[in-house]
Backbone as numpy.savetxt, mean C-alpha at the origin, in Angstrom:
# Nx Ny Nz CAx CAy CAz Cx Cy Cz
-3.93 17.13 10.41 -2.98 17.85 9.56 -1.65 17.11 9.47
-1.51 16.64 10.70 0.20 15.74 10.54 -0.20 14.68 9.71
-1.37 13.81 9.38 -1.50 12.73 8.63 -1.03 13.58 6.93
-1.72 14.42 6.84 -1.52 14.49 5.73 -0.45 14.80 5.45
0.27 15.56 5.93 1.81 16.15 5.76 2.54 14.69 5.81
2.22 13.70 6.56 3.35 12.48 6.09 2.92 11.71 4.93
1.38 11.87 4.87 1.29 11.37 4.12 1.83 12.05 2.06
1.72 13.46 2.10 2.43 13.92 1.41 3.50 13.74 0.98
4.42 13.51 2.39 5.92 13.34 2.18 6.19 11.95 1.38
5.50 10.85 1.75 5.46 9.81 1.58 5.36 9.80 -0.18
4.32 10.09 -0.69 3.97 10.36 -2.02 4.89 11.38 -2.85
5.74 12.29 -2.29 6.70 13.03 -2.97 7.70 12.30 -2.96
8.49 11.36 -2.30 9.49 10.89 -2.07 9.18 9.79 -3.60
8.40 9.19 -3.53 7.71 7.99 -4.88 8.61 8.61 -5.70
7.29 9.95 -6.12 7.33 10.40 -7.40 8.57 11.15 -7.54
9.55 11.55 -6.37 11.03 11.74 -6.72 11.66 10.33 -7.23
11.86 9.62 -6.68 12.45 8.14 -6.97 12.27 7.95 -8.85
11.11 8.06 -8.82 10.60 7.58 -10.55 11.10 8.47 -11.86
11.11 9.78 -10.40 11.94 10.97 -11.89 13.00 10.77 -12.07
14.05 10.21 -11.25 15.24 10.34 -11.65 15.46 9.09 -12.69
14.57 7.57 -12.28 15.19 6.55 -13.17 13.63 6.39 -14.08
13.96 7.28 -14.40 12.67 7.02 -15.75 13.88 6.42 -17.30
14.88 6.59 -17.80 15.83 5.81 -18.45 15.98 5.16 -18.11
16.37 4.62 -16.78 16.99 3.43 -16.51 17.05 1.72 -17.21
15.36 1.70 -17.82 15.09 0.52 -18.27 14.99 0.88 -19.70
15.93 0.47 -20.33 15.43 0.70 -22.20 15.20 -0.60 -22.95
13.41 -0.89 -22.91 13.08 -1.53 -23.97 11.84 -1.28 -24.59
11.34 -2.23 -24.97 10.10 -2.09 -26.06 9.11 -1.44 -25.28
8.30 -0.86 -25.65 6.91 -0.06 -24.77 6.30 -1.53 -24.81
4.55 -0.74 -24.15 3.68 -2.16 -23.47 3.79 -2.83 -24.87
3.39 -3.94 -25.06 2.88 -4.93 -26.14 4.00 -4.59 -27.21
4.84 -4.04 -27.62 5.48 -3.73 -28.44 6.91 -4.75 -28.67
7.36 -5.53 -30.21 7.62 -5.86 -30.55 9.18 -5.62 -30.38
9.29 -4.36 -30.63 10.52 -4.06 -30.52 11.65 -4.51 -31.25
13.36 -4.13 -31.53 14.03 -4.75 -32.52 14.96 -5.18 -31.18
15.53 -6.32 -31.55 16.58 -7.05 -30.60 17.99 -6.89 -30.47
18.32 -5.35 -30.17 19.33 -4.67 -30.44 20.32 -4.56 -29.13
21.60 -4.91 -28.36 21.61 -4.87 -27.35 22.33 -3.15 -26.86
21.99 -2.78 -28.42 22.52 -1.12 -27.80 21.51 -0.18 -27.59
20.33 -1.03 -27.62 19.09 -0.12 -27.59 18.38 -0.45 -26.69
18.70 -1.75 -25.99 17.51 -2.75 -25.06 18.56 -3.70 -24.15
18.02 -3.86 -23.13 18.95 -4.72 -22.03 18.17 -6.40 -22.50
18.98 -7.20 -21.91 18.64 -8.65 -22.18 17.50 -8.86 -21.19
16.82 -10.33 -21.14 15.81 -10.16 -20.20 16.94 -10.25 -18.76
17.61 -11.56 -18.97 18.52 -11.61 -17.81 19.01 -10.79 -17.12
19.17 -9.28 -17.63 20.09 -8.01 -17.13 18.88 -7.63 -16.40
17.34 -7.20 -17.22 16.42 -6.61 -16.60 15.72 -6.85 -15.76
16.04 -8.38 -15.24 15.32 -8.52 -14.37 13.77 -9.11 -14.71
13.04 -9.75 -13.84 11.56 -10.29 -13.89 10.78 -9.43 -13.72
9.81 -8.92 -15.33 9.34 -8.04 -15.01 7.60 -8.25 -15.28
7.16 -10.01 -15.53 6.09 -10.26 -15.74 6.41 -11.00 -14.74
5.07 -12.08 -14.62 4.85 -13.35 -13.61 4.06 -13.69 -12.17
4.17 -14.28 -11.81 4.07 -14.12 -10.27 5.02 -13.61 -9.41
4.31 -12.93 -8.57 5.48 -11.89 -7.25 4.73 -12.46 -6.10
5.28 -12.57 -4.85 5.10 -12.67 -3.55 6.08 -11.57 -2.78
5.67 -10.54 -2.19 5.95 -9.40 -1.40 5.22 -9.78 0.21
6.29 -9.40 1.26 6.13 -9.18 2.40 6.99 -8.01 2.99
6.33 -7.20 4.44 6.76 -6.05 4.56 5.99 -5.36 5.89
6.38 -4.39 6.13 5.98 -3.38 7.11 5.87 -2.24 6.73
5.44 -1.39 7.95 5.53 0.06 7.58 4.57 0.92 8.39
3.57 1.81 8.27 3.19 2.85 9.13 1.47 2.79 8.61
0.49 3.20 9.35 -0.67 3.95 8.90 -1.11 4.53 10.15
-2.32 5.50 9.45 -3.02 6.15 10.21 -4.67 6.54 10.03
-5.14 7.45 10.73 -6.37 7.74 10.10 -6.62 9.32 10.15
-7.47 9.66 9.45 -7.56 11.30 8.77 -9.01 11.63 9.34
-9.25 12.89 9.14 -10.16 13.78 9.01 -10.82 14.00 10.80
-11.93 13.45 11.27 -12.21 13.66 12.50 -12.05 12.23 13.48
-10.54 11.35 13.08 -10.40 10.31 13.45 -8.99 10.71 13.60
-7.82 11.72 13.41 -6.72 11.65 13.03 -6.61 12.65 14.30
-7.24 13.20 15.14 -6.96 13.32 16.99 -7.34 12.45 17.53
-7.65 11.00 17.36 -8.67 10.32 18.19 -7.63 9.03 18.29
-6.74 8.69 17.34 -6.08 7.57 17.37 -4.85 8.13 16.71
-4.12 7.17 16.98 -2.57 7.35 16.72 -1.72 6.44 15.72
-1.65 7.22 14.85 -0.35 6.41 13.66 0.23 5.16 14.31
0.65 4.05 13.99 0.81 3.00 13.97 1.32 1.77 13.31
1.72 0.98 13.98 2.54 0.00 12.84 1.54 -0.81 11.64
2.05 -1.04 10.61 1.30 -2.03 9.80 2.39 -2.75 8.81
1.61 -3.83 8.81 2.18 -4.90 8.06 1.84 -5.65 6.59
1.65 -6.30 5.97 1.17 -6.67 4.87 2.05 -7.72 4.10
1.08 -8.56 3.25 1.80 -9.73 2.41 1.00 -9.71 1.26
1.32 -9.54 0.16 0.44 -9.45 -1.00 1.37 -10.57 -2.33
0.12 -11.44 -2.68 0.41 -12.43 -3.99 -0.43 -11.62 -5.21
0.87 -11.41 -6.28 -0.35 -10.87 -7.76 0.78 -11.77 -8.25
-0.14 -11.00 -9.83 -0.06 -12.03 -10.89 0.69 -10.71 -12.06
1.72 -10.89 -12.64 1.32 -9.58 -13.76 1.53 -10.36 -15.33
0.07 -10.15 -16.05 0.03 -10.94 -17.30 1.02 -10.03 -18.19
1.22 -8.94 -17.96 1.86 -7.41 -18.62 2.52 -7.24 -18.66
3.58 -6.45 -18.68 4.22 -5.24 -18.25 3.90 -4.32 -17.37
2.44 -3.96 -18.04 1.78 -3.03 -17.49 1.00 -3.28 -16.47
0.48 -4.44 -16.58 -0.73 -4.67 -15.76 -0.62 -5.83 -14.78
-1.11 -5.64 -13.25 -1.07 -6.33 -12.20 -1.80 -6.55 -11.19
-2.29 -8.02 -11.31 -3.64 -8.22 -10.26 -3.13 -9.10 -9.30
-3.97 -8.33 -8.13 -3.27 -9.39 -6.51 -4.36 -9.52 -5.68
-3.86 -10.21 -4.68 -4.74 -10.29 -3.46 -3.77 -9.88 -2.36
-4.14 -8.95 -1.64 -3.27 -8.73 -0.20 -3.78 -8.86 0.91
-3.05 -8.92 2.06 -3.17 -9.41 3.51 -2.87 -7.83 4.06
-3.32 -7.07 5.03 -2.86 -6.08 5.97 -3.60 -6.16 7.15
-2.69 -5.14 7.97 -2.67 -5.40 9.12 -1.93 -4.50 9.95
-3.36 -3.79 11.02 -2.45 -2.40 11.47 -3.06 -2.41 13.06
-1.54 -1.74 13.78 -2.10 -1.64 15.42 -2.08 -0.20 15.84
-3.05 0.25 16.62 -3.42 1.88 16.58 -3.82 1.90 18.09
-3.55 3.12 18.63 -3.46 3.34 20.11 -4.60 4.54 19.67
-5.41 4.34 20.90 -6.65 5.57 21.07 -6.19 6.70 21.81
-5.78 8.10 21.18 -5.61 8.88 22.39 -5.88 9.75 22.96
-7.42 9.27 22.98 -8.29 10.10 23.94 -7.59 9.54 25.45
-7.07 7.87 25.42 -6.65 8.19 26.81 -5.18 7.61 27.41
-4.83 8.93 26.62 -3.07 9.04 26.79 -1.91 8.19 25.87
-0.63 8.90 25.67 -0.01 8.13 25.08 0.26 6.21 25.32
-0.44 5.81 26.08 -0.07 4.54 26.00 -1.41 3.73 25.95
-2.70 4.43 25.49 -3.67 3.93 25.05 -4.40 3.30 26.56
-5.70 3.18 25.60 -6.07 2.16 26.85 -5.98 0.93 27.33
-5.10 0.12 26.91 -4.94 -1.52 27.13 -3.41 -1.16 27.04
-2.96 -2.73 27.54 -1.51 -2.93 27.08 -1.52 -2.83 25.95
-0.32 -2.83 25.43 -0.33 -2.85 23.82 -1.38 -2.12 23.28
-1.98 -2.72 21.41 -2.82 -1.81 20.97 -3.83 -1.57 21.11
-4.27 -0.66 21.38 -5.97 -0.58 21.45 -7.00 -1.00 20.35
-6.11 -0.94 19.38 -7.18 -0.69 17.52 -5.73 -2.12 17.21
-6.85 -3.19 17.07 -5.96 -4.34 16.07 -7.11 -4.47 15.13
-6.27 -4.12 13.88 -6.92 -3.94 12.27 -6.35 -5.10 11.21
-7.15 -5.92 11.12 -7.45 -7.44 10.32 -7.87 -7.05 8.72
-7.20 -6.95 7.64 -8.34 -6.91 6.26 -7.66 -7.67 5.14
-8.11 -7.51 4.18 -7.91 -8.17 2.70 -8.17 -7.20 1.75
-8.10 -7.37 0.78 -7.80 -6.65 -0.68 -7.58 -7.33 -1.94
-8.57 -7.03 -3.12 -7.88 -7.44 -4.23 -7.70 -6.29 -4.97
-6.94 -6.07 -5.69 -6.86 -4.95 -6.69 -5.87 -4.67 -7.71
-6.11 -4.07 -9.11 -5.16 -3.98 -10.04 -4.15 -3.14 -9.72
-2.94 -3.34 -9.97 -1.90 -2.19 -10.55 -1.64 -1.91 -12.22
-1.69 -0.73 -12.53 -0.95 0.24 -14.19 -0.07 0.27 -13.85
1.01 0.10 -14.35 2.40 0.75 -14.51 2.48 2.06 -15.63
3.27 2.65 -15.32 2.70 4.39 -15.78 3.82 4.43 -17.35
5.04 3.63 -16.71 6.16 3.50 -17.56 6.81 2.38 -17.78
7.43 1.73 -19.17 7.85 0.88 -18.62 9.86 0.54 -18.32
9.91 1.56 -17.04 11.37 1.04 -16.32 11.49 0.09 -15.17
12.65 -0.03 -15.23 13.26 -1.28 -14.28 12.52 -0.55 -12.84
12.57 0.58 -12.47 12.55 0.92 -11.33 10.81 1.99 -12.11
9.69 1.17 -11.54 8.37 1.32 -12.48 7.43 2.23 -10.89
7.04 3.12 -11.67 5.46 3.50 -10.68 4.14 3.06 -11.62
3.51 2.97 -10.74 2.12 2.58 -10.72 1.20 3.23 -9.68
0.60 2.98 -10.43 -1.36 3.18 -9.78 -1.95 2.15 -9.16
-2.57 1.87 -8.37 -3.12 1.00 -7.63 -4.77 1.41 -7.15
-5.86 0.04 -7.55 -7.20 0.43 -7.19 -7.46 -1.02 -6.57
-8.95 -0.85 -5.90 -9.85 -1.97 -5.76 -10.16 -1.85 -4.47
-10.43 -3.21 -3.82 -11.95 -3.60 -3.25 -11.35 -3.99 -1.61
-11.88 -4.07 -0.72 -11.04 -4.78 0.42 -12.19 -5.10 1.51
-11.96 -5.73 2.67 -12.81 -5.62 3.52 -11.90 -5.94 4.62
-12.12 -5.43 5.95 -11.41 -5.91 6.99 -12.28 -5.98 8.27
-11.70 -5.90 9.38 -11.94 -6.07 11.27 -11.20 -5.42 11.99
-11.88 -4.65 12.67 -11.14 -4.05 13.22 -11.79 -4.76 14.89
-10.57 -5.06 15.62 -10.77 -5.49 16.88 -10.43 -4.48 18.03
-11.70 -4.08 18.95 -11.19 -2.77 19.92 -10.73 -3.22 21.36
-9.71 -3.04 21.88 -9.21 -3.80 23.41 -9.44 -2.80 24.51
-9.56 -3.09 25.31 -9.79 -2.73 26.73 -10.18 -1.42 27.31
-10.58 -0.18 27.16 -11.84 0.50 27.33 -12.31 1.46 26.55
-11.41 0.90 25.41 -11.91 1.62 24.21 -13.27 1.55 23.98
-14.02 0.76 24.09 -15.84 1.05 23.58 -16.53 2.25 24.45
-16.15 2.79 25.67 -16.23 3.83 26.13 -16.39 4.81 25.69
-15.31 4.97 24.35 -14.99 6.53 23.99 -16.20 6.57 22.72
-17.10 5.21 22.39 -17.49 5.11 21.37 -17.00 4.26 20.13
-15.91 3.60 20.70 -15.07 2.35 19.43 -15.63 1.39 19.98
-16.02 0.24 19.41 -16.15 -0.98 19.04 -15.92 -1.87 17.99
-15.92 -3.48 18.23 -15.63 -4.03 17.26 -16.49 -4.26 16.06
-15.95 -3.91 14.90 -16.79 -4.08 13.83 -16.06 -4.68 12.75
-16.59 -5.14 11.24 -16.39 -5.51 10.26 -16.91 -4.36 9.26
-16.04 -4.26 8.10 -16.48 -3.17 7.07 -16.03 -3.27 6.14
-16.01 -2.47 5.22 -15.63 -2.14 3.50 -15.02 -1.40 3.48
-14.24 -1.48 2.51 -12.99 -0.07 1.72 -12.77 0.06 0.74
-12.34 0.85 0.25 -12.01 1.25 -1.55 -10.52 1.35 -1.24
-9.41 0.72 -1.53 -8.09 1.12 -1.77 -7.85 2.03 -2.48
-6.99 2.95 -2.77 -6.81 3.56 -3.90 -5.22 4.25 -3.43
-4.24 3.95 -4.27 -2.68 4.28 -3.93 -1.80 5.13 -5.48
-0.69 5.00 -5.13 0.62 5.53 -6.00 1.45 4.14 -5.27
2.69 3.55 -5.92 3.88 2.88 -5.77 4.90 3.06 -6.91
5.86 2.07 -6.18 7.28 1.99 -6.92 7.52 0.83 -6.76
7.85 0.13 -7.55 8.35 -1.23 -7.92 9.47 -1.20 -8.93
10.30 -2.45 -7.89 12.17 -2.39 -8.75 12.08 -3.70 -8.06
12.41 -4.46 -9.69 13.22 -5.65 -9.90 14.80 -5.54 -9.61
15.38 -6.59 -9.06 16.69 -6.62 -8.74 17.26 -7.87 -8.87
17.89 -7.70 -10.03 18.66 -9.02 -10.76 17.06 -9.50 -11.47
16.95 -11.24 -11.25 16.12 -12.04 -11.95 15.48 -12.41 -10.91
15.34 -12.36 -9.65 13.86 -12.53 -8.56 13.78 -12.06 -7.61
14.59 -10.75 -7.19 14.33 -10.02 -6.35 13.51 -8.80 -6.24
12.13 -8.73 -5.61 11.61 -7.55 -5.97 10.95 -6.51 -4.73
11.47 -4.99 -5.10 11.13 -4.28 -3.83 10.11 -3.48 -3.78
8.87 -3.55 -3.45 7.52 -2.67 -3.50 7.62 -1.00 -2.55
7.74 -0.15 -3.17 6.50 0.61 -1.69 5.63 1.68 -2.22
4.52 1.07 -1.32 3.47 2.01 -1.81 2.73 2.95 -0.76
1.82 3.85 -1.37 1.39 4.63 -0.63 -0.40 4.86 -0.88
-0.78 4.05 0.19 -2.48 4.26 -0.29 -3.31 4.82 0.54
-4.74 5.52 -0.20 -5.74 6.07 0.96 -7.28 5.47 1.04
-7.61 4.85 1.90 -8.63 3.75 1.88 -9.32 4.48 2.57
-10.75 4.05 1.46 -11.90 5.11 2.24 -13.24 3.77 2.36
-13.19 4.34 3.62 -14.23 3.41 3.96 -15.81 3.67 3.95
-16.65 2.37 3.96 -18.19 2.44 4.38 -18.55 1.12 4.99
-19.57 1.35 5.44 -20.54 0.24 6.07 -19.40 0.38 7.20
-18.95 1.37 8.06 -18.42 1.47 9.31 -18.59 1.93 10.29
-18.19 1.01 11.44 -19.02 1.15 12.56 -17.78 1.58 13.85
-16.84 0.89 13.57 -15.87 0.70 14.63 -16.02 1.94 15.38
-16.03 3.13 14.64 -15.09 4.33 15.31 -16.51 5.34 14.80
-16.71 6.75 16.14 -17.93 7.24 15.76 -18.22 8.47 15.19
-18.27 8.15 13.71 -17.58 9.04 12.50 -18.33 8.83 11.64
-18.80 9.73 10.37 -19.75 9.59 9.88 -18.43 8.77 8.43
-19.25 7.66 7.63 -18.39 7.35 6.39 -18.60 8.18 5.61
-17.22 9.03 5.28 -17.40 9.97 4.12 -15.30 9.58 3.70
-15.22 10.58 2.59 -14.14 10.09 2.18 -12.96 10.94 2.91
-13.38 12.28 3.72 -12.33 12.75 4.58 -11.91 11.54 5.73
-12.75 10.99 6.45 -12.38 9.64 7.36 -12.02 8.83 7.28
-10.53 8.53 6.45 -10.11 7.39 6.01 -9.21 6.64 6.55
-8.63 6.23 6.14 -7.17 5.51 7.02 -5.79 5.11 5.83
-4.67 6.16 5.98 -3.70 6.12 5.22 -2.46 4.92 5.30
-2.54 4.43 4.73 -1.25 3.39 4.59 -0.03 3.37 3.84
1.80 3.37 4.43 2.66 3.70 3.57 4.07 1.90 4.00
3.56 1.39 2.98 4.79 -0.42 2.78 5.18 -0.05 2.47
6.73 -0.82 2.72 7.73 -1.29 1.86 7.90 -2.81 2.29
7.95 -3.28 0.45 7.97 -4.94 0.84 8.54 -5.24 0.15
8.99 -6.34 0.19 10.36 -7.30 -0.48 10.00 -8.39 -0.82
10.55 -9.19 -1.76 9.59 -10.17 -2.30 10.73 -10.83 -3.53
9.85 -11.71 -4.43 10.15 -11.96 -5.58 9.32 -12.20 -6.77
9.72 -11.98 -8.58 8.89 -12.31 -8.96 9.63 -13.32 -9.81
8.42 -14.16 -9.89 9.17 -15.46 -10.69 8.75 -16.09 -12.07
């Protein structure tokens, strides 16, 4: 229940952010031509890079849900993601993540030093942009696979090390700042299969929630 409640919070906070600067950016919609007016439309220079290549790096929190979300403990995660956006609208990447999770079936400080659950994966997947402002949400889908590595007497409780599959699937916010500064955060819920690590049946309540913020540029 606490996963979801942050994870809630997490996703209300977005979609507050986006309501307030939905004006903020005034120009042409997707593909649209638009007239070159500077009382109607900002210059590109003012608006910032809003096609191209981006490189984002970052931190932040995850966890896992359903009959996994008493069993392990919220945790740090990290991530580095390279896309491409041919669009406005549209944005394809490859990302890096990476999350450390304490088991606590046995006690707050897990069973090993440090983490018990070190989580290794990859990802490719599109982003929509919903609108097009300076300060933009999007949708986020696709494909991933990761490792999860289990330390020191975690296989006991029933964890071990395994390799598996995921479906990403998120909400974000993305804001250009100036001409190559750019700040991501998103909020996604990855549902897994072909998983073994942890002893849980794969369904889509057993997932594992993830909430970045990353910094970057696009160029």
């Amino acid at each position: 229940m606490k996963s979801v409640i942050r994870l809630g919070l997490c996703v209300a906070a977005l979609w507050g952010g986006a309501a307030l600067a939905g004006d903020e950016w005034k120009q042409p919609g997707y593909g649209g031509s638009g007239v070159d007016d500077d009382s109607s439309y900002m210059k590109a220079e003012e608006r910032g890079s809003d096609k191209g290549l981006y490189v984002l790096l970052g931190g932040g929190t995850e966890g896992y849900t359903g009959d996994l979300a008493s069993d392990v403990n919220a945790g740090f995660a990290y991530g580095a993601t390279v896309g491409f956006k041919p669009t406005r609208g549209l944005g394809l990447e490859l990302a890096y993540s990476g999350g450390l999770s304490d088991i606590d079936t046995f006690g707050p400080g897990g069973a090993s030093d440090g983490a018990d659950i070190i989580r290794n994966g990859g990802q490719a997947a599109i982003t929509v942009g919903l609108v097009p402002t300076k300060l933009q949400p999007y949708l986020m889908g696709g494909i991933g696979i990761e490792n999860h590595n289990v330390r020191g007497l975690a296989p006991v409780a029933g964890f071990s090390d395994d390799t598996s599959g995921y479906v990403p699937a998120g909400v974000g916010l993305r804001y250009n700042i100036g001409s190559l500064i750019t700040a991501d955060a998103r909020v996604s819920y990855n549902i897994p299969f072909a998983q073994d690590f942890a002893p849980v049946d794969n369904d889509l309540g057993n997932g594992r929630y993830q909430a970045l913020l990353q910094l970057g540029g696009t160029y």
